[in-house]
Each structure stands twice: as C-alpha cells, then as structure tokens.
C-alpha positions as CSV (number, residue, x, y, z in Angstrom):
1,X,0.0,0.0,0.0
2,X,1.5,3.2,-0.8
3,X,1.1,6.7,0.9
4,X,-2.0,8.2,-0.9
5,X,-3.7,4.7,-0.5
6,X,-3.2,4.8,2.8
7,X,-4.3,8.3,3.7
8,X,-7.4,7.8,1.3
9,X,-8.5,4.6,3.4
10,X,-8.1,6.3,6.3
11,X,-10.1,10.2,5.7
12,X,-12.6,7.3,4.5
13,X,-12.8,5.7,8.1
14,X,-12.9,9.1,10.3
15,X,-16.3,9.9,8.3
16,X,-17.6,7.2,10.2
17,X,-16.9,8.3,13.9
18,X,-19.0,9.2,16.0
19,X,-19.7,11.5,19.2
20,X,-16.3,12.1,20.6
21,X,-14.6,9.3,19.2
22,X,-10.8,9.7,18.4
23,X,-9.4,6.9,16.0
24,X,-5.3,6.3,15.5
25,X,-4.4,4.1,12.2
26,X,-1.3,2.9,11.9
27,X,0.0,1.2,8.8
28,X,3.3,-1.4,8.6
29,X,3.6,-2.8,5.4
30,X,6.8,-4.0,3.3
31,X,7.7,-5.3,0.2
32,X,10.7,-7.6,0.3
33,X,12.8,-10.6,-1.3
34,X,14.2,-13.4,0.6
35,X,16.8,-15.9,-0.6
36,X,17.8,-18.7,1.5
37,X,21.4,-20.9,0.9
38,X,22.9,-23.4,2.0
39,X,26.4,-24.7,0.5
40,X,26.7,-21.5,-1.3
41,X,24.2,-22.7,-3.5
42,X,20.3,-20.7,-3.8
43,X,17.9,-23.4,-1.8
44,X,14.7,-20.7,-1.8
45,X,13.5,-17.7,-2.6
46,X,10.8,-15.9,-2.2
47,X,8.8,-12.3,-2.3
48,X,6.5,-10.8,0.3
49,X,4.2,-8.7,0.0
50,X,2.4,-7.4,2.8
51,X,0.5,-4.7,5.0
52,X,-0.9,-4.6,8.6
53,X,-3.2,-1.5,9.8
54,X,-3.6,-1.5,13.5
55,X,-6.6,0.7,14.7
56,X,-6.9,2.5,17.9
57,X,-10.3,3.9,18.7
58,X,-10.4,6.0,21.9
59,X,-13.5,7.8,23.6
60,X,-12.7,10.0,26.7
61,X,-10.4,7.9,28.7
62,X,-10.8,4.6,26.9
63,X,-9.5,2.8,24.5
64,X,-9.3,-0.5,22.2
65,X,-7.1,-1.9,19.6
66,X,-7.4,-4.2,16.6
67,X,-5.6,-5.3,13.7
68,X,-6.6,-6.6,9.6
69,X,-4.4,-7.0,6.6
70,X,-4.6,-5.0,3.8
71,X,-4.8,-6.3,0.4
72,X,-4.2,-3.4,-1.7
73,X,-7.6,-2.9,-3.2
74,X,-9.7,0.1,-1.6
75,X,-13.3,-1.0,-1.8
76,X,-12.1,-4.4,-0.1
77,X,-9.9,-3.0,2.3
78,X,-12.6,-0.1,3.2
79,X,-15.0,-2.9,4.0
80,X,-12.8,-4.8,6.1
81,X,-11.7,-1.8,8.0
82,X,-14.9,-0.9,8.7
83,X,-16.1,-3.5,10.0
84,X,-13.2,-3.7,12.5
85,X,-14.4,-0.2,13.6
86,X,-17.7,-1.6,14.3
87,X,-16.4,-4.7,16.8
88,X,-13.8,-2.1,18.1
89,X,-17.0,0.2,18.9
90,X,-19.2,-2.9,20.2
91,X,-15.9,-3.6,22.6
92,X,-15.0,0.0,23.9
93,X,-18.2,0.6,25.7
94,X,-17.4,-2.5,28.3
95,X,-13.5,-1.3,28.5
96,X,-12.9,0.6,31.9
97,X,-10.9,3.7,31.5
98,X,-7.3,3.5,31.1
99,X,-5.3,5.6,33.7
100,X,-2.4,5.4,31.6
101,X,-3.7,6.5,27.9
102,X,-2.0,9.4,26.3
103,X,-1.7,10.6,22.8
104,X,-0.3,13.6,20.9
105,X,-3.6,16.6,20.2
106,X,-1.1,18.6,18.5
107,X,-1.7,17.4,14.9
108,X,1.6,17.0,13.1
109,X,2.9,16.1,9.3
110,X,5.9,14.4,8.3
111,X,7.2,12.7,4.9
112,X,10.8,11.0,5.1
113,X,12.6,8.3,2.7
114,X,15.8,6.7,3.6
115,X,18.2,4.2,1.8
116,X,18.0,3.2,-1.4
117,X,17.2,0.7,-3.9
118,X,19.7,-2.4,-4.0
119,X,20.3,-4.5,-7.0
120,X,17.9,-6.9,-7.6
121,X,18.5,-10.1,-5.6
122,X,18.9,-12.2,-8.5
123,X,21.8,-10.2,-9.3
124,X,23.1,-10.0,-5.5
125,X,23.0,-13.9,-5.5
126,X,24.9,-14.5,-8.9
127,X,27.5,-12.1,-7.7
128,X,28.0,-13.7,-4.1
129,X,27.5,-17.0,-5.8
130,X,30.7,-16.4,-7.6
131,X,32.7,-14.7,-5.7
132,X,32.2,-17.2,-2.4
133,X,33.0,-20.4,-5.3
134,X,34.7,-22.9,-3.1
135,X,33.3,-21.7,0.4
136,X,30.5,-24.0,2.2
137,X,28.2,-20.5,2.5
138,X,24.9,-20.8,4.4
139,X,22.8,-17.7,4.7
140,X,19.5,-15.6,4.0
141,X,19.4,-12.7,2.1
142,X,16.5,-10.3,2.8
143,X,16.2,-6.9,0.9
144,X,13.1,-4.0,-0.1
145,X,11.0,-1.6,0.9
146,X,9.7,-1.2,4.3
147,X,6.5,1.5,5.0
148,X,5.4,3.0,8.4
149,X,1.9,5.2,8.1
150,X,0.2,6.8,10.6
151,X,-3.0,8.8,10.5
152,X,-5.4,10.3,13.1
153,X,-9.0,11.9,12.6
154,X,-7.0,14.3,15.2
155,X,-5.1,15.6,11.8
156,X,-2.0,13.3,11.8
157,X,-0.6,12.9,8.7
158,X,2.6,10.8,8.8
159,X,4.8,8.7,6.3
160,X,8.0,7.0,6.6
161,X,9.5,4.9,4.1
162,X,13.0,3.1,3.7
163,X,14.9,0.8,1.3
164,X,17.4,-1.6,3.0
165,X,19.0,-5.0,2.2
166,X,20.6,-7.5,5.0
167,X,22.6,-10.6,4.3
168,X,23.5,-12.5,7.3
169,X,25.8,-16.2,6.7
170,X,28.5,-18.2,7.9
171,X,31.6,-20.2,6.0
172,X,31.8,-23.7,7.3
173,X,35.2,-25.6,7.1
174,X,33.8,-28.8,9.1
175,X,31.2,-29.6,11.9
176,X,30.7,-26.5,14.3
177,X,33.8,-24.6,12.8
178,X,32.6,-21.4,11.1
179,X,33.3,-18.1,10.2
180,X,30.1,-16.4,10.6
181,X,29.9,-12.5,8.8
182,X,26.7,-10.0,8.0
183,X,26.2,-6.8,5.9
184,X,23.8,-4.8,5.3
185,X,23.1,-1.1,5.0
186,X,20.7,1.3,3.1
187,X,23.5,1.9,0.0
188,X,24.5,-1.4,-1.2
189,X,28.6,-1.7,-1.9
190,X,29.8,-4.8,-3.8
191,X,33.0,-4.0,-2.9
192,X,32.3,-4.7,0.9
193,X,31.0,-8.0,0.3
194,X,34.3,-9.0,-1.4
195,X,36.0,-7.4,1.5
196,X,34.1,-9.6,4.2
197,X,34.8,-12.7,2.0
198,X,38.1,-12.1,1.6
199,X,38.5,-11.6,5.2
200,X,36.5,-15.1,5.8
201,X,38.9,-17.0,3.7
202,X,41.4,-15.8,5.6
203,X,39.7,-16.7,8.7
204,X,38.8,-20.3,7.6
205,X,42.6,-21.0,6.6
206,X,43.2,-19.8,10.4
207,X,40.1,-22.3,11.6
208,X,41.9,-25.6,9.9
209,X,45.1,-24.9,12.4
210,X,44.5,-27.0,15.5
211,X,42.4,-25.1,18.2
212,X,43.9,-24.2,21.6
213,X,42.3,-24.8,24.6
214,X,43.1,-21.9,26.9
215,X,42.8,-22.2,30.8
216,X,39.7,-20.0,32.7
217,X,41.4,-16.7,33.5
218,X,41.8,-12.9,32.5
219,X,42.6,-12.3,28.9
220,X,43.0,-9.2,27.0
221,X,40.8,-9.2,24.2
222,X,39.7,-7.3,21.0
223,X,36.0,-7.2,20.7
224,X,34.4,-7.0,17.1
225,X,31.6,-4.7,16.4
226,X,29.5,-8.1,16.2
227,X,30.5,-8.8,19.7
228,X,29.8,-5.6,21.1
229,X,26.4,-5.8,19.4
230,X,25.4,-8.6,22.0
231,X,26.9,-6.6,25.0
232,X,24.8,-3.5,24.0
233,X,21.9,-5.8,23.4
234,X,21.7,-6.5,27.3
235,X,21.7,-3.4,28.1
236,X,18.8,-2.7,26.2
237,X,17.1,-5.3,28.1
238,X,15.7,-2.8,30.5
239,X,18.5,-0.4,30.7
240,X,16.7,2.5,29.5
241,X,13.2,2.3,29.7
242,X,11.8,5.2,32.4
243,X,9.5,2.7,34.0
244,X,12.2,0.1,35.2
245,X,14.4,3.1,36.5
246,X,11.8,4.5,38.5
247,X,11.0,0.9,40.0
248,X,15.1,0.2,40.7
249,X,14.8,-2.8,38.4
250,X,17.2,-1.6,36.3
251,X,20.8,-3.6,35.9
252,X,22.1,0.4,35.7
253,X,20.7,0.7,39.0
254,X,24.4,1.5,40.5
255,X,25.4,3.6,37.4
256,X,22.6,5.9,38.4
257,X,22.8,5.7,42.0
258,X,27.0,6.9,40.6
259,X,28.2,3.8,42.6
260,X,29.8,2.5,39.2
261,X,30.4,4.0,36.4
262,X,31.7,3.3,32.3
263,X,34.8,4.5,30.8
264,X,34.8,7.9,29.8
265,X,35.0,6.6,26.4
266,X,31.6,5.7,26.3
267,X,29.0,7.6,24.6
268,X,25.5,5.4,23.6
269,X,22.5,7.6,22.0
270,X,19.7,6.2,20.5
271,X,19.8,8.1,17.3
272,X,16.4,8.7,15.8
273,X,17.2,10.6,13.0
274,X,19.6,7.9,11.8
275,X,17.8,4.7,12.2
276,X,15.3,2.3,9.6
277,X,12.8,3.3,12.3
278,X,10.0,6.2,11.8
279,X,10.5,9.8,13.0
280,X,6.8,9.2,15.1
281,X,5.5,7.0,17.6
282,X,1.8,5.2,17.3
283,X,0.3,8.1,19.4
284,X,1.4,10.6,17.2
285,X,4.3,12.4,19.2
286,X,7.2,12.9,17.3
287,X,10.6,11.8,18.6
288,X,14.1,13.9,18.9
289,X,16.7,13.1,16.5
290,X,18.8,11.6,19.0
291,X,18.6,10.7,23.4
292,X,22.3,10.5,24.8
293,X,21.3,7.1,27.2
294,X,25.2,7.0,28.4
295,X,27.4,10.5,28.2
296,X,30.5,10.1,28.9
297,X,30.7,7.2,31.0
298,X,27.6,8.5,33.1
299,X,24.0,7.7,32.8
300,X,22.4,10.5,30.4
301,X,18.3,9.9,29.7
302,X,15.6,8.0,29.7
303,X,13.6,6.1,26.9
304,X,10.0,7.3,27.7
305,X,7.3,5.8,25.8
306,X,3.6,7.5,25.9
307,X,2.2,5.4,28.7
308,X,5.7,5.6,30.9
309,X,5.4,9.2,30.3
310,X,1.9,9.5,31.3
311,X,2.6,7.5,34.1
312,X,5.5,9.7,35.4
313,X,4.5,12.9,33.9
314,X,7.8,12.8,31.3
315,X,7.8,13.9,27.9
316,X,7.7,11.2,25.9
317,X,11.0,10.5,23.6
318,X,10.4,7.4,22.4
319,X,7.9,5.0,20.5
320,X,9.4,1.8,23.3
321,X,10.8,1.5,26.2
322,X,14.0,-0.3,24.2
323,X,16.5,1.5,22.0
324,X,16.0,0.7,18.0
325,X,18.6,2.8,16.9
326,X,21.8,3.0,18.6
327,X,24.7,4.6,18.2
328,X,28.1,4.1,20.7
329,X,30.4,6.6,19.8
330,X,33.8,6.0,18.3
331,X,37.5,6.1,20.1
332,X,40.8,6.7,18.4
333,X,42.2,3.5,17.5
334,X,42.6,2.9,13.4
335,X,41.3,-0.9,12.5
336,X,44.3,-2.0,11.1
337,X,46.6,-1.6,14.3
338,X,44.0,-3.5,16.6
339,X,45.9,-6.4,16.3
340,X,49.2,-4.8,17.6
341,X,47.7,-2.9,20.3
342,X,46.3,-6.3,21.1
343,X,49.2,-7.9,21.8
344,X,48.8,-11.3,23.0
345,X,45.0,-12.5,24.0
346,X,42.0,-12.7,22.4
347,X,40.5,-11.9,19.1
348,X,36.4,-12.2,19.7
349,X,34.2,-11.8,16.3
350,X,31.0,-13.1,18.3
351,X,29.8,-13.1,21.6
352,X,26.6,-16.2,21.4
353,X,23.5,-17.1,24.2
354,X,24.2,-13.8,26.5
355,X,22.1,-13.5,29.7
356,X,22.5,-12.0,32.9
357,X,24.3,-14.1,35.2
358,X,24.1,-10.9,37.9
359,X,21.7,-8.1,36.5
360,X,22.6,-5.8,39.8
361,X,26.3,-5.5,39.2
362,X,25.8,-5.8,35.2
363,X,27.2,-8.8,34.6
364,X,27.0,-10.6,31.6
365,X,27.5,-14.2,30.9
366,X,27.7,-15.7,27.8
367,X,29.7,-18.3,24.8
368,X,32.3,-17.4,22.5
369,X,32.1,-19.3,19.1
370,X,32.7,-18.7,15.6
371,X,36.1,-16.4,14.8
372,X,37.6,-16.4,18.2
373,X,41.1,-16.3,18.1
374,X,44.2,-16.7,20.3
375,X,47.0,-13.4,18.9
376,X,50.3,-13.8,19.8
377,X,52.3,-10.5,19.5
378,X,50.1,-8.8,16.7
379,X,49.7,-12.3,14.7
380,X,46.3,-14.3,14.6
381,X,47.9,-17.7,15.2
382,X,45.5,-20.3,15.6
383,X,41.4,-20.5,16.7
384,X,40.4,-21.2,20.2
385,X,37.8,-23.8,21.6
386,X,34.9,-22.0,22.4
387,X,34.2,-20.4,26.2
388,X,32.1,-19.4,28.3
389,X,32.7,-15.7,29.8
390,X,31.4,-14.2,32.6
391,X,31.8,-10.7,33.6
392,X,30.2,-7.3,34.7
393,X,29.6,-4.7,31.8
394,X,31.1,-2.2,34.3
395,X,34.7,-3.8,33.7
396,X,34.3,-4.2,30.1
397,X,33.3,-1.3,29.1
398,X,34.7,0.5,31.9
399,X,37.6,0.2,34.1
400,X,38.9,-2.3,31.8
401,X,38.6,-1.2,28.2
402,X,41.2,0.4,26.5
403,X,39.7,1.6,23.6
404,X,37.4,2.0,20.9
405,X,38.4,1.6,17.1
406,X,37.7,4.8,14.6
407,X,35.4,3.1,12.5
408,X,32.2,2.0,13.0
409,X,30.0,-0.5,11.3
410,X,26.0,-0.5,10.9
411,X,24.6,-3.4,12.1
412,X,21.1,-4.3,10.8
413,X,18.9,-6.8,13.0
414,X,18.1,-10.1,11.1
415,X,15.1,-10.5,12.5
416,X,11.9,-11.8,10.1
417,X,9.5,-13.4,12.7
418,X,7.1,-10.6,12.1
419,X,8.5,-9.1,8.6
420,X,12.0,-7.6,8.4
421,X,12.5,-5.8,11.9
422,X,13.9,-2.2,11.5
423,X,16.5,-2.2,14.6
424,X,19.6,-1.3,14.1
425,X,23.3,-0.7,15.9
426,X,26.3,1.7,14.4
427,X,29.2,0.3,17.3
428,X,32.7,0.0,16.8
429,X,35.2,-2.4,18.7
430,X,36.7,-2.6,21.9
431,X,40.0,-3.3,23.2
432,X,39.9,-4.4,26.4
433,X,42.6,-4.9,29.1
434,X,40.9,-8.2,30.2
435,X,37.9,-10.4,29.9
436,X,36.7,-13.1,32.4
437,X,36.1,-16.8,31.0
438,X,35.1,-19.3,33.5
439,X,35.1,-22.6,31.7
C-alpha cells in the first residue's frame, strides 16, 4: 500500500466516527525478497508482499485496539476496516478507563525516505555465488521496501518509508567450525562483500590450524563490532526504559545511584534521526533526533514511551521503552593496528547465548564461538575452543577497556519473525585490558 492509498483509506474511516470518538491508524507494510542458501548454492526464494493496519479507537479515557491486513484494493480494504471499527466500537463501551492512555492533540505532518534501492536479488546472488566459489556459505538474504503510516482523525498525517538490504551467513570448514559475517546497510557496496569474503577465507585458513584450549582466567581481548552488538543488546534489556528506572529494576541501577560507572570513552544515543525506524510513535508524538542514554561514561536519559510518560509525567522520547537505533560513539584506534595494540589475547568476532548471570552489578555471561582467536604479538595464530565468559559490563566497558576503534560498522537486525524488523546498531570495537572466562 503506498502513501495516498493509505491516507485515502483512512479520511474514508474518520467519516464514520461518532460522538467524541478519536481513531489512530497505523500502517506497517513491506515489500521484500528473501533468498535462502545453503552450501553456497540458492535453496529458496521468495517475495512478500504485505500490510498490517492496527486501529486504535479511543473515547474519553478509553480505548481498544485491533488489527486486519490489507490487500491493496480500496473497496475491499474499506469494508474490512470498517467492520473492524464496528467490533472495536461494540468492545469500547465494556472497557474501563485506562489511567495510563496518552496521545499527541497537536496534529503533526511528516514525509521522510531513507536508503536506497539495492540491485535486484537475483543479481546480488549470482555475484556472491561467484565470488564465495569454493566456500560451504549458508545464509538468507533479505532486501526492499519497508513502509510505516500513521493517520489520526486528530489531523495526523505521517509517512516513513525506507529501502534496505541485509545478508547474514557463515563459511563452514567442518562440523561446528565457522566463520560467521553480515552486511547490510541502506546503499549497497559490492566492494564490501568481497571485503568480508576475503577476510572469511582468511579466517577459515586460520580455523583448519588446531584449536587451543586456553585455561579460565583474565585475557585481554579485542571485541568485534559483532560482539559488542550482544553486550549492548543487554543493556537494552531494561537499561533504559523510564518505568524500570523509577521501580530500581534496572541492571544500571548503580550507574545511576554513581556507585559505578563506564569508561569515559563511552557515549551510547539512540539516534532517531539515523535509524530504519520512523520519525513518530503510534500516538502521534514525534521523537528527537537523537537521546544521549550514556554520556561520557555516566547515565544520560531515559527512553519514555507515551504510557511511561503519562505514568510519570515525562515527555515522551520514544515509540518503546528499548533503543531501535543505537549509536556508541567512536574512540581513536585505526582498524588496522587493533591487532598490535592487542598484543597477546583474544580476538572475539562473536559473543553467542548472553544472559545475565548478575543483573545488579551488570554482569554478563555468555559463549564465544565462531572467529575467536588466540594473537600472539600482533599475529592471529590459531582459533580457540569455544568459552564461556562471565563478567560485569562495568569492567568491560569501563575500568577495563582500552579503547574504541575509529570506525564504526551498521549493524542491521536479522530478525523476520514478524516481517523484516527495522532495529539497528552503528558500534565500533573494543580493546579491552581483560575479559573473564570461566570454563
């Protein structure tokens, strides 16, 4: 369903209110091709095609939702819709009222497009075909347009549309040794996926050494931007959100209390204005460009999402009370002398299965697995056996990290449960002064 469509259905629907009713429509819709493989060879592929409008209908301090797909075609979608208004209707008058219900009554515009077209898959997967000959590649491929709509009989008017591509795989030499890589961006660069299997033939050469088994101790350690993705992960796992910080269930409990505290190094924003994400939440408010959650090693802000913000009378910053678009600022270390300001230690592509082992000091347990390495004076020399690390967050990225590489990489999620998710990361590495593993 494309923009006019959308706001056509939807002027279409508030003719039919009544009384004092308020109605919120919000539309999620993409268009996207997925290709599946498995020995670097195409196993599936398919295209979706598909849109979801969620209706809220609120009268005084009430409110009910519902959800129906969309096929495209007015007259059948109107019908459809309407009748959902009519159940929603039928349900709102045995709802009690909702102490926390809040929306924006300032009505508000906006129109944004991001990213661009990629190639076609077809031609994506008869270039990576060819270039990965030789390599056992197993992976999925997901790329198009993703749509986010909102419209409110209030007067919102709001469109965001982007045009992405993700492909996430591993290189198997044998069993459970892999190489694992992912790219994906809104500007497609054939020259990066080259880079990336280049680099994974390079990696798989260093997986057929024997591995070493390395005793449980403190290891210095270069964390990938892959790695650091699962550390910031946790953190987002009620880190942020107003609601847990005002109950002291947060794991940054001590961070805020200014018991602990990060490395001065470390800046985290959720960056709005950057993200696959839309500019505007489902109640209409729009959010900042970007929230500093960590400055400088301190806690910064807040994610407050409408109801959080109704709750504890904050403005609301946030469609969620997790980030979808962060951002951890870059240190001073060029990529290609990571190695040799590594030393001796660990080389960590992927962190796998994190949890937290001791939420109230931050600490983060978790496997190593594909692309860990042991360096030995600036030289990858062989792969490790995989390892369990435990350790708080406040160590590794505080009194124990060293630094942060210059560059940064965009990190798209790979999620597809529920169409292609929109979450993404922009993190550099780490070099850290030590790293607990356990067993």
């Amino acid at each position: 369903m494309n923009q006019d469509a959308f706001f056509t259905l939807t002027e279409r629907l508030h003719g039919g209110l009544t009384g004092s009713e308020i109605l919120f429509s919000n539309l999620n819709g993409e268009v996207s091709d997925f290709v599946r493989l498995n020995r670097n060879r195409i196993r599936q592929a398919g295209h979706v095609q598909s849109a979801g409008l969620a209706l809220t209908l609120i009268d005084g301090a009430r409110q009910v939702e519902g959800r129906c797909e969309l096929s495209g075609e007015l007259r059948a979608d109107l019908s459809r819709t309407r009748h959902l208004l009519v159940r929603l209707r039928e349900r709102l008058a045995d709802v009690p009222d909702d102490p926390y219900l809040q929306y924006s009554t300032d009505p508000s515009a906006s129109d944004r497009c991001v990213g661009e077209a990629p190639p076609p898959a077809a031609e994506v997967m008869a270039d990576l075909v060819t270039t990965a000959n030789g390599l056992d590649l197993v992976g999925i491929w997901a790329s198009g347009d993703l749509n986010t709509g909102l419209a409110s009989s209030l007067g919102h008017r709001h469109w965001h549309h982007s045009q992405s591509f993700h492909l996430d795989w591993s290189c198997y030499l044998e069993t459970d040794k892999a190489v694992k890589a992912s790219l994906g961006g809104l500007h497609w660069d054939a020259t990066a996926l080259q880079h990336r299997l280049e680099a994974q033939r390079h990696g798989l050469r260093v997986m057929a050494r024997p591995a070493r088994t390395i005793e449980p101790g403190r290891y210095r350690a270069y964390l990938a931007p892959a790695a650091v993705n699962e550390l910031v992960n946790m953190l987002s796992w009620g880190g942020f959100d107003l609601r847990n910080h005002r109950t002291h269930q947060t794991p940054l409990l001590r961070l805020v209390r200014g018991e602990r505290q990060f490395a001065p190094q470390i800046t985290l924003r959720e960056e709005h204005a950057r993200g696959l994400t839309a500019g505007f939440t489902a109640e209409g408010f729009m959010k900042p460009a970007a929230v500093t959650l960590i400055d400088g090693g301190n806690f910064g802000q807040c994610l407050v999402d409408a109801r959080s913000g109704k709750e504890y009378g904050e403005a609301v910053n946030a469609a969620g009370d997790a980030p979808e678009a962060l951002a951890l600022a870059a240190g001073d270390i060029p990529l290609p002398e990571v190695l040799a300001r590594l030393g001796t230690g660990l080389y960590i592509g992927n962190l796998w299965y994190c949890n937290w082992s001791d939420p109230n000091d931050c600490r983060v347990t978790g496997m190593t697995r594909f692309g860990t390495y042991w360096v030995d004076h600036g030289e990858i020399v062989c792969p490790i056996k995989a390892m369990r690390f435990d350790d708080s967050l406040y160590h590794l990225l505080g009194d124990q990290l060293e630094g942060l590489t210059c560059e940064q990489e965009l990190m798209l999620s790979a999620d597809t449960y529920d169409g292609r998710a929109t979450d993404s990361a922009l993190l550099p590495g780490l070099l850290i002064a030590g790293i607990t593993l356990t067993l």
